[in-house]
C-alpha positions as CSV (number, residue, x, y, z in Angstrom):
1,X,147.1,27.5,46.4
2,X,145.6,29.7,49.2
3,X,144.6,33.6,49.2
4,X,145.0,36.0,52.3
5,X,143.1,39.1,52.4
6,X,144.1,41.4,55.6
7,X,142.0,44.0,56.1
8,X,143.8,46.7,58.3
9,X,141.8,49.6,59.9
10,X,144.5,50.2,62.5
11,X,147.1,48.9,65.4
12,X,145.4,45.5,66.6
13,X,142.2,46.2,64.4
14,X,143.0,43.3,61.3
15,X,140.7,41.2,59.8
16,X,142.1,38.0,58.2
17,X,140.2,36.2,55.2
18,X,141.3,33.2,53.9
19,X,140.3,31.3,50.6
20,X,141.6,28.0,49.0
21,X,141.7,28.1,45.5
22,X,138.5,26.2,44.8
23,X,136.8,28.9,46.6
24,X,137.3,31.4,44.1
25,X,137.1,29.3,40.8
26,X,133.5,30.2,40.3
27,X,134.3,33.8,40.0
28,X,136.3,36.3,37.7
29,X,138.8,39.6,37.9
30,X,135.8,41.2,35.5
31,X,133.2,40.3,38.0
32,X,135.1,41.2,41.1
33,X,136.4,44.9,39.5
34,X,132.7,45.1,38.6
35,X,131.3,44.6,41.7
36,X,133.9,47.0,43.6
37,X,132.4,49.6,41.0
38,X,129.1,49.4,42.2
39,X,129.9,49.4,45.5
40,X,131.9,52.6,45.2
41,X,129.2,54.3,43.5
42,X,126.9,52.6,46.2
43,X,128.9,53.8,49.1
44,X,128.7,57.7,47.4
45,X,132.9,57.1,47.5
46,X,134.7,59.9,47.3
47,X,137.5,59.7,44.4
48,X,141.2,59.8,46.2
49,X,141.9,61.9,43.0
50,X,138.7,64.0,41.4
51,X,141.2,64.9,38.2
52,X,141.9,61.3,37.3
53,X,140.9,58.0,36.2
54,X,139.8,56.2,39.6
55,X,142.2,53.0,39.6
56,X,140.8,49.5,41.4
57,X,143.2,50.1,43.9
58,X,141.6,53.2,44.9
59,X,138.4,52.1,44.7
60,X,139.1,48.8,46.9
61,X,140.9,51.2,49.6
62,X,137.4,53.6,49.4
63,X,134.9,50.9,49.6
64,X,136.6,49.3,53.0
65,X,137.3,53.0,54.0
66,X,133.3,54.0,53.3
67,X,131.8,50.4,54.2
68,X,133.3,50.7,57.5
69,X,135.3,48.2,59.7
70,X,132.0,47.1,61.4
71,X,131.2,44.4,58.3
72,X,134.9,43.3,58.8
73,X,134.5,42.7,62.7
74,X,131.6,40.3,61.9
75,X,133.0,38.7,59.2
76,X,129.4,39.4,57.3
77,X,128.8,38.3,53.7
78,X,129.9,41.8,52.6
79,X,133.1,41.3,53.8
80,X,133.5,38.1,52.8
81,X,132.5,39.5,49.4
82,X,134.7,42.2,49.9
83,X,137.9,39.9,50.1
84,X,137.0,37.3,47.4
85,X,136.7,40.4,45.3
86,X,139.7,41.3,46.3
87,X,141.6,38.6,45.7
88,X,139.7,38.0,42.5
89,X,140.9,41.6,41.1
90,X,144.2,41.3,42.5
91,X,144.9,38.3,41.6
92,X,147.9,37.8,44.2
93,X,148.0,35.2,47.3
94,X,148.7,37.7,49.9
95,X,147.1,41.0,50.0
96,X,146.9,43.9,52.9
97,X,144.1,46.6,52.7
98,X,145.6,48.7,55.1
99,X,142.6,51.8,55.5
100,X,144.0,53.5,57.9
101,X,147.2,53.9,55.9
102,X,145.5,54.5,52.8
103,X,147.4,51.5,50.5
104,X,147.9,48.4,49.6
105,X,150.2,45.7,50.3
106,X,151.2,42.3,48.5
């Protein structure tokens, strides 16, 4: 099996990520959720909704949103650790981060 992470931060402005299986077998949904909460608190992330419980798929859409599409143009090992994470917490073989938008897509 094979995961796609598209990162989205507008028209023509996608960043593709792509994992085999194998790739991701040394990590875990706990420690991918746990590193997107220290990023969010790293970033100073704004909560999409301050009355609530801050869901992961808020917190993924905030941590692109606040670390910025620059990683995601060079493919850095943020952004590569931002889609394995992703994928990781997800947990689904095709998944959009479209920022601009605001949501997510499977």
């Amino acid at each position: 099996m094979h995961y796609q992470v598209t990162v989205a931060f507008g028209e023509n402005r996608d960043y593709v990520f792509r994992f085999a299986e194998s790739e991701l077998n040394d990590g875990s949904p706990e420690e991918a959720r746990r590193w997107f909460d220290r990023e969010f608190a790293d970033l100073e992330c704004e909560p999409s909704n301050p009355v609530g419980k801050v869901l992961i798929i808020d917190k993924i859409l905030n941590v692109a949103r606040y670390g910025g599409e620059q990683h995601f143009i060079e493919a850095d090992a943020w952004a590569l650790r931002f889609a394995r994470s992703a994928a990781l917490v997800l947990a689904r073989e095709h998944v959009r981060v479209d920022v601009a938008a605001f949501n997510i897509g499977y």
